[in-house]
C-alpha positions as CSV (number, residue, x, y, z in Angstrom):
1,X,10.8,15.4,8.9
2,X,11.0,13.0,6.1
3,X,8.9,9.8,5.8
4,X,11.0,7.8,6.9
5,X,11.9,9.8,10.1
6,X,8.4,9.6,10.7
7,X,7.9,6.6,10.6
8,X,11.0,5.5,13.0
9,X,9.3,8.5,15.5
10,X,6.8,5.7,16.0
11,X,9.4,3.1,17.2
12,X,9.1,1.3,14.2
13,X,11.8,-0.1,12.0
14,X,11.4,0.1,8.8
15,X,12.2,-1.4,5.3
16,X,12.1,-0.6,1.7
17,X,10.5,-2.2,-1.6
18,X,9.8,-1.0,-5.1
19,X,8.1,-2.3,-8.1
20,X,7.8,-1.6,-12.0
21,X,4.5,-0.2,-13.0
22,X,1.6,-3.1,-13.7
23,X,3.3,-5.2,-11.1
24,X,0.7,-7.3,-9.0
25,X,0.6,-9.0,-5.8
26,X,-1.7,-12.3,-5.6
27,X,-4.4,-12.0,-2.8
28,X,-2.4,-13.1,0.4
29,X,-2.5,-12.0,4.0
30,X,0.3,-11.8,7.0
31,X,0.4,-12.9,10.4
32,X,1.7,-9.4,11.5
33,X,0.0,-6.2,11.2
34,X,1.9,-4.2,8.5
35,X,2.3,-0.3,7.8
36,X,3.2,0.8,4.4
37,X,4.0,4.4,3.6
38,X,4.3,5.4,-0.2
39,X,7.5,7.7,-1.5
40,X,7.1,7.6,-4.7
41,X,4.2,6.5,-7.0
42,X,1.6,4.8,-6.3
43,X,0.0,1.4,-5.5
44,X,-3.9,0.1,-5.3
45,X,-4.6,-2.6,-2.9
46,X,-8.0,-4.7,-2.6
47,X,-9.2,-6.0,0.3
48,X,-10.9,-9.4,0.4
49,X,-13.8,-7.2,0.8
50,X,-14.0,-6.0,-2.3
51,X,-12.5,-2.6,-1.2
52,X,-10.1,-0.8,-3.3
53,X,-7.3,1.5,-1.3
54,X,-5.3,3.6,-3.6
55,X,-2.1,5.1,-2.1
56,X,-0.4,7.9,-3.5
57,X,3.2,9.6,-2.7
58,X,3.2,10.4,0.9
59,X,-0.1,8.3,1.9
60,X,-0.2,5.4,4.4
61,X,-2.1,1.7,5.0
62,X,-2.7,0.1,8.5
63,X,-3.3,-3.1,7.4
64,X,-4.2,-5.6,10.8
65,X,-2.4,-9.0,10.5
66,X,-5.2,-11.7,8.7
67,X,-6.4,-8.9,6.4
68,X,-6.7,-10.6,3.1
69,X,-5.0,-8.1,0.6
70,X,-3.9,-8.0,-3.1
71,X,-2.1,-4.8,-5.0
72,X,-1.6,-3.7,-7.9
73,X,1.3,-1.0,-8.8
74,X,0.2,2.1,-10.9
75,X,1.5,3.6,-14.2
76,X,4.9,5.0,-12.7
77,X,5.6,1.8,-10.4
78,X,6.1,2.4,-6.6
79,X,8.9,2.7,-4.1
80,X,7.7,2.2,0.0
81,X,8.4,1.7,3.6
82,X,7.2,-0.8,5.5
83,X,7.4,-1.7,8.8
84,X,5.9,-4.6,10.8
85,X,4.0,-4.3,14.4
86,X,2.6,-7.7,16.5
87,X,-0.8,-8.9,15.4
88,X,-3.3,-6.7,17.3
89,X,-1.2,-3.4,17.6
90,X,-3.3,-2.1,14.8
91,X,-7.6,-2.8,15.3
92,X,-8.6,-1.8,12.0
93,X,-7.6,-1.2,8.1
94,X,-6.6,2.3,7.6
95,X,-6.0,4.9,4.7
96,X,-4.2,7.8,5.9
97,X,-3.7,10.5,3.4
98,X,-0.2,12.8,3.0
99,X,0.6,15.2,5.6
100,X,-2.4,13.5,8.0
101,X,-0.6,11.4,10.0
């Protein structure tokens, strides 16, 4: 099963995006929880807590609506899903690496 297949076995719906390499996001958060699922490249994402997530081909973000979040897009720019769940559907900010979820 392909990413995206995986993703819509969850019931979820999604979309994609792609960026050039060094292409940055300002700090910003949404009133949704977001899930973002990397197929090609690779993109780095700080938390308002300082915390650095780096996403790699394959790997996924749970990122809870309010999260405060920036990103930046690595050296071979990025290409992802992303789909969109109600606030509260996801409790927590979560990395999950290829083939773990």
């Amino acid at each position: 099963m392909d990413l995206e297949e995986r993703v819509r076995a969850e019931g979820l719906d999604p979309g994609r995006w792609s960026n050039g390499p060094g292409d940055r996001y300002a700090a910003h958060d949404h009133a949704y929880d977001k899930v973002i699922v990397v197929e090609r490249g690779s993109i780095t994402f700080r938390l308002g807590t300082g915390e650095a997530v780096e996403l790699d081909e394959g790997d996924r973000l749970d990122l809870p609506a309010g999260t405060i979040h920036e990103a930046l897009v690595g050296a071979a720019g990025v290409a992802c899903l992303e789909a969109h769940r109600p606030a509260g559907a996801i409790s927590a900010v979560v990395r999950h690496a290829a083939g773990s979820w």
